[in-house]
C-alpha positions in Angstrom: -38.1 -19.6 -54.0 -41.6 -19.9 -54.3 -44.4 -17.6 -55.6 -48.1 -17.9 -54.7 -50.4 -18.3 -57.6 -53.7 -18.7 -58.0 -53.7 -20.2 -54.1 -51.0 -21.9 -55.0 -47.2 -22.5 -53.9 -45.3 -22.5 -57.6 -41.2 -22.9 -57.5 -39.3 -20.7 -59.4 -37.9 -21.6 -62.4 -33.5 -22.4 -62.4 -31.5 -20.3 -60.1 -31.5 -18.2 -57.0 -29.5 -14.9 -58.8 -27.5 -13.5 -55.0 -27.1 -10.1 -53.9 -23.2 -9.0 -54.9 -23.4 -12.2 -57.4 -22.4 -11.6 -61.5 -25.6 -11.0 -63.3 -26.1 -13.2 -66.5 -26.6 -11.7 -69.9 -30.0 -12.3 -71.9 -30.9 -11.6 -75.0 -34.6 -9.7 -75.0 -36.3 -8.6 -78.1 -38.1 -4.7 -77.0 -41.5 -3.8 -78.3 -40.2 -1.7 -81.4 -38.2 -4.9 -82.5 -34.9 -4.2 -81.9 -33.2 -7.0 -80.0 -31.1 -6.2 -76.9 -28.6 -8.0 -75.0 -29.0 -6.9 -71.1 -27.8 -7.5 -67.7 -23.8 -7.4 -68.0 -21.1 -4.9 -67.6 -23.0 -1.5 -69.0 -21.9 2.3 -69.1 -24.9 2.9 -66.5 -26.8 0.7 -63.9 -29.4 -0.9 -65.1 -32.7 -1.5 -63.3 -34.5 -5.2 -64.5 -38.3 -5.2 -63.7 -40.7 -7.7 -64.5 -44.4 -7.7 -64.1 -47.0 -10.3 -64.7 -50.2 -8.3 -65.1 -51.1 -6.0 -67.6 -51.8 -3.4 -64.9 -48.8 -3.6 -63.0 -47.0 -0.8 -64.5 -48.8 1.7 -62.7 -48.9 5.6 -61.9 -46.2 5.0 -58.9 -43.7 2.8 -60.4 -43.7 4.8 -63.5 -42.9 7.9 -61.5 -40.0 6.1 -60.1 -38.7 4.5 -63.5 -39.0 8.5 -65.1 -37.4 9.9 -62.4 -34.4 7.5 -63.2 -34.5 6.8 -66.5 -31.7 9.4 -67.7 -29.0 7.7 -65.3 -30.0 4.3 -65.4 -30.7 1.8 -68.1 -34.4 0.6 -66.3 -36.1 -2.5 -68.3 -39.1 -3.3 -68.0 -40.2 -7.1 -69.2 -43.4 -8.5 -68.7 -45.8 -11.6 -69.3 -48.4 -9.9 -70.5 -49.0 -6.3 -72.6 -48.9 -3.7 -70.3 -52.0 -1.0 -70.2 -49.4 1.6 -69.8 -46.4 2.0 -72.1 -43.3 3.0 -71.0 -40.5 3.5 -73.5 -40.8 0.8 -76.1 -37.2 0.7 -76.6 -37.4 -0.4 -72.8 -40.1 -2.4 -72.8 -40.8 -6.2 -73.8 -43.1 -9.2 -73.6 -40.0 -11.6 -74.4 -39.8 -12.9 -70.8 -39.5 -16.3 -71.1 -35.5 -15.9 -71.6 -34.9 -13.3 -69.3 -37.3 -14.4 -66.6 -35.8 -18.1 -66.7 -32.1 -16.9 -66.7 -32.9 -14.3 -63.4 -35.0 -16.9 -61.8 -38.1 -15.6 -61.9 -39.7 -17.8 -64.4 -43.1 -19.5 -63.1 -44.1 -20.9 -66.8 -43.7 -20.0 -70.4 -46.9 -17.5 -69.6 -45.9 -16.1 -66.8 -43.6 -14.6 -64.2 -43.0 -13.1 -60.6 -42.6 -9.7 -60.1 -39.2 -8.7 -59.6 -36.6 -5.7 -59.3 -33.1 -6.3 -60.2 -30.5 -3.4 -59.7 -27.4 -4.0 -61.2 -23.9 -2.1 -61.4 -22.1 -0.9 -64.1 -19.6 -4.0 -63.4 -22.5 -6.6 -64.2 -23.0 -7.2 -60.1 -26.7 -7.5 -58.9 -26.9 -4.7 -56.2 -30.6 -5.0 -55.2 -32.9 -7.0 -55.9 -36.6 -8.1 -54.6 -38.9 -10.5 -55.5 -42.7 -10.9 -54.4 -44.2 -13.4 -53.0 -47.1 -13.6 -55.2 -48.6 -11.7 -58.3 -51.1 -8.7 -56.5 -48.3 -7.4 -54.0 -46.6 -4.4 -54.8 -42.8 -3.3 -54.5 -41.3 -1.5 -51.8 -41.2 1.8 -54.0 -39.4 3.8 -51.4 -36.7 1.3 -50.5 -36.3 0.8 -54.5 -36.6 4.7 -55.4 -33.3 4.8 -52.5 -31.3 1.9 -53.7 -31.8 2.8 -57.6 -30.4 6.1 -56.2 -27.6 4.5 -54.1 -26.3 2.4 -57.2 -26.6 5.5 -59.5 -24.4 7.5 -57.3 -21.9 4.7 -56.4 -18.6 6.2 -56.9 -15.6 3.1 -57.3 -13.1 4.0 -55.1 -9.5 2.8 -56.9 -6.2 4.2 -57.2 -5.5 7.3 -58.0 -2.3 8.2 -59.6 -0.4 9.8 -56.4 -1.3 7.2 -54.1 -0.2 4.5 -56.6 3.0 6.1 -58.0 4.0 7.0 -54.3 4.7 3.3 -52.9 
């Protein structure tokens, strides 16, 4: 895939991460220093968003993260500091890592913007990636699938249907 910066056409750095495909693990370092290991099998979804401008974490997209946050496990990694400050337990400029192993890496300073949703069985769900670095998401369409993914119920065997073959 490729991003538009400054004018021009930049490929993505290693691979195209699939809808429904396992989502890799990677090790990111938070802004209060504890070091986290993300993006695999978790107790809660998880929601991976990365910014490349320190203004990109803005009123709207904040509102959406807050509104999830107690359900989800929503990351928020980015190239540059970010004027606002979301939870810094939640938060990091280590993208380098994380942005290579998702496929959003443009260059050791920088990287697309991207949403990854993924289930609590380490699948990506959702996940979107601009086209360049000024757009914004599709906040509506990510509010509904963050809520979609939280409420996702696994349908399995229960213990009548299973003991009654």
């Amino acid at each position: 895939m490729e991003v538009l910066v400054n004018g021009k056409k930049i490929e993505l750095q290693k691979k195209d991460r699939k809808i429904g495909s396992e989502a890799p693990a990677a090790r990111v370092e938070m802004l209060n220093s504890e070091t986290k290991v993300i993006g695999m099998m978790a107790d809660k979804v998880q929601c991976m968003i990365t910014l490349s401008n320190s203004y990109d974490l803005n009123a709207s997209l904040l509102e959406i993260i807050n509104k999830h946050k107690e359900k989800a496990n929503i990351y928020v990694i980015s190239s540059t500091k970010l004027e606002n400050i979301y939870d810094e337990s939640m938060t990091s400029i280590d993208f380098v890592n994380f942005t290579t192993k998702f496929g959003v890496n443009i260059d050791d300073k920088s990287c697309a913007k991207s949403v990854f949703i993924i289930n609590k069985d380490g699948e990506i769900e959702y996940k979107e990636i601009l086209d360049d670095l000024v757009s914004e998401f599709s906040l509506e369409l990510l509010d509904a699938e963050l809520d979609k993914a939280i409420k996702f119920k696994k349908k399995g065997h229960t213990h009548e249907n299973w003991m009654g073959v």
